[in-house]
C-alpha positions in Angstrom: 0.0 0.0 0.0 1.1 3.6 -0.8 1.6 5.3 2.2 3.1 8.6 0.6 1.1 11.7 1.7 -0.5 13.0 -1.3 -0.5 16.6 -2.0 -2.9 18.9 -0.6 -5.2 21.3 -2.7 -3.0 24.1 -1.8 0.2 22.3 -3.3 -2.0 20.7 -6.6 -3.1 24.3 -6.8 0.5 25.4 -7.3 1.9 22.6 -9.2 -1.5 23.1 -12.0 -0.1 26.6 -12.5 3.4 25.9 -12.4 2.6 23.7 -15.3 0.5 26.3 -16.9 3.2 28.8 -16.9 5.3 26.4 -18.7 2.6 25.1 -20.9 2.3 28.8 -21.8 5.9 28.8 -22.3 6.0 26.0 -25.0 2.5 27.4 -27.1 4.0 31.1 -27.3 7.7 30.2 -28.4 6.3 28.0 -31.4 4.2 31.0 -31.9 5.9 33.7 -31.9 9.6 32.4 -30.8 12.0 33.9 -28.1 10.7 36.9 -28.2 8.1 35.6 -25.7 7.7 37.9 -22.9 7.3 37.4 -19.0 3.6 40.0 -19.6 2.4 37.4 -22.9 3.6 34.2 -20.8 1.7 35.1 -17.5 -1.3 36.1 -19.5 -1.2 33.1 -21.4 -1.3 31.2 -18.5 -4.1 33.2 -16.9 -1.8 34.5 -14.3 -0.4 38.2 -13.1 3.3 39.2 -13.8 3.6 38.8 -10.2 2.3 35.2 -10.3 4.9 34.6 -12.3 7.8 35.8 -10.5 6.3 34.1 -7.3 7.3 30.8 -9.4 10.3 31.7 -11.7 12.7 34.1 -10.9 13.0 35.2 -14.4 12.0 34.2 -18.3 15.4 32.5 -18.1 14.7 30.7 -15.2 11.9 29.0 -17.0 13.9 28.5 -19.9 16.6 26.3 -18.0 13.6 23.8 -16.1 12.1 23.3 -19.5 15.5 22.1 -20.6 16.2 20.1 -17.7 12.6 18.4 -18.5 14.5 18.3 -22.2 17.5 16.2 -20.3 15.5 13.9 -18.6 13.4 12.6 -21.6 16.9 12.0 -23.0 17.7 10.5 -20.3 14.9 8.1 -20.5 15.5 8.2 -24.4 19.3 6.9 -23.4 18.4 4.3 -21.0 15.7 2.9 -23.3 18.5 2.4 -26.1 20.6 0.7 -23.8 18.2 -2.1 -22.2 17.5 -2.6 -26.4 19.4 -5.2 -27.9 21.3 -2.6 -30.6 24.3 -2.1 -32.1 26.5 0.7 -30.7 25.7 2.4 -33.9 22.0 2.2 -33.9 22.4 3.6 -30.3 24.1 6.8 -31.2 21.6 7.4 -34.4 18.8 6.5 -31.9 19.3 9.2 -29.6 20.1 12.2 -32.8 16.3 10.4 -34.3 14.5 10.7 -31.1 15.1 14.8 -31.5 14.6 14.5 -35.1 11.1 13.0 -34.4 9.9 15.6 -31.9 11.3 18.6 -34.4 9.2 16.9 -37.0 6.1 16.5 -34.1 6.9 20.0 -32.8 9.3 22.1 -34.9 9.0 25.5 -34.2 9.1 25.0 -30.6 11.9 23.6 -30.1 14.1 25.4 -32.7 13.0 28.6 -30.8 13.4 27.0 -27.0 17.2 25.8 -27.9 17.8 28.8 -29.6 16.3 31.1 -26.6 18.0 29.3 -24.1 21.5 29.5 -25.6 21.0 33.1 -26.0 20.0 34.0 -22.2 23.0 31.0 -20.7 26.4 32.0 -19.1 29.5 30.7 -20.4 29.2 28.3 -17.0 26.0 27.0 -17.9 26.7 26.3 -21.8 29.8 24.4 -20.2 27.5 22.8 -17.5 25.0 21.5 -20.4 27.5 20.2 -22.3 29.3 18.4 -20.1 25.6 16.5 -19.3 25.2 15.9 -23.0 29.1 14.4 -23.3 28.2 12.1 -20.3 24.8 10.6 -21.6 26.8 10.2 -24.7 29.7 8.4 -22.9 27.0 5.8 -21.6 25.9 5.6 -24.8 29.5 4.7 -25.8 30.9 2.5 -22.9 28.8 -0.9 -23.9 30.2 -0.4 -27.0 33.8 -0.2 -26.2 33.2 -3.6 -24.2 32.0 -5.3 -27.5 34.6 -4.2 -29.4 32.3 -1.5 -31.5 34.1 1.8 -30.0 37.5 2.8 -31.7 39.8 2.1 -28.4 42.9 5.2 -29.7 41.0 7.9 -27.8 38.9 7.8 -24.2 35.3 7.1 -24.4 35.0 10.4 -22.7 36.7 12.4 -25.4 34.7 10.6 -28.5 31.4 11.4 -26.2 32.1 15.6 -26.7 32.9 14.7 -30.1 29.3 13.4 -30.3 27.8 16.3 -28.4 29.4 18.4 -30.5 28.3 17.5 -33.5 25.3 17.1 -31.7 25.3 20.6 -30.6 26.6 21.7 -34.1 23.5 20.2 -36.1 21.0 22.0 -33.4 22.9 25.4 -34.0 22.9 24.6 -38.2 19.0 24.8 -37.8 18.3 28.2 -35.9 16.0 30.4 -37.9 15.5 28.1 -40.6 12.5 27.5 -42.0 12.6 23.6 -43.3 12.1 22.1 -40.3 10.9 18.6 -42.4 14.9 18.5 -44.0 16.4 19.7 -41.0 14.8 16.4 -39.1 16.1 14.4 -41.7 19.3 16.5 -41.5 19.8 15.6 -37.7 19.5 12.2 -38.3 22.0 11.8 -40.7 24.4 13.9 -38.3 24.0 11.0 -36.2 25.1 8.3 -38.5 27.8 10.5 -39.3 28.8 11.0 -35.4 28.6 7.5 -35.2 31.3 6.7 -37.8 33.5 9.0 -36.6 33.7 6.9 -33.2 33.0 3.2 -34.8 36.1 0.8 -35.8 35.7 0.4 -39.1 
């Protein structure tokens, strides 16, 4: 039997519009992109500016928990891929077609979200996001190495930021573009590529 306390109406109350202000968040920068305000996001969300800042200390403040909800469906992306019975190859390509198939489900969303985000981040917090994308990659990597897939002359470690940055490289390729169909496509063949460049062959 569950005995976890469930939340009270005061606390559903405040996660419901938590989730609206990030709900709002998602509908307006498909809309009408980063240019999204704090005034167009509360009223979206059927809230008051203060509302808002009694949740998020900024716009950028929402920007960085919608990415960490980005991280952790890679994350669950990533673990999915390695339970599968797949090659190291199909692994790597996996996790570049996952974001293919939610730019083709929701395009200009996230081309505007990653594109907002890296505008408003310190240098600390690009470095902090890409050491998180090099380490799911290196998990991605390490069964691979032990079956003999992974090239063995650099560290699984360094071949992982070579992934994130190609990675990183085929997100950045796409900003302001309005093909979002090819650049889907595109993203997946930068993961085939990616994964040759790690593969013995």
């Amino acid at each position: 039997m569950d005995t976890r306390a469930r939340p009270g109406r005061r606390e559903l109350n405040k996660l419901q519009t938590r989730e609206r202000l990030l709900g709002a968040t998602r509908e307006l920068l498909a809309e009408v992109g980063a240019v999204t305000t704090v005034e167009e996001i509360a009223e979206r969300a059927g809230v008051s500016r203060a509302t808002f800042f009694n949740y998020f200390a900024s716009k950028d403040d929402l920007l960085a928990e919608l990415y960490a909800a980005l991280l952790a469906q890679m994350d669950e992306v990533v673990e999915g891929l390695l339970v599968g019975d797949l090659s190291t190859e199909e692994r790597v390509v996996g996790v570049f077609a996952d974001f293919g198939h939610h730019a083709r489900e929701r395009p200009s969303y996230l081309l505007a979200f990653t594109s907002a985000l890296e505008r408003v981040s310190t240098s600390e917090q690009v470095a902090e996001r890409s050491d998180r994308l090099a380490g799911l990659f290196a998990r991605v990597l390490e069964p691979g190495l032990a079956a003999g897939e992974v090239r063995t002359d650099h560290p699984v470690p360094f071949l992982a930021r070579m992934v994130s940055a190609i990675y990183i490289a085929s997100l950045r390729q796409a900003w302001g573009r309005e093909e979002t169909a090819e650049f889907a496509a595109g993203f997946e063949r930068a993961g085939r590529f990616a994964a040759e460049a790690v593969l013995v062959r």
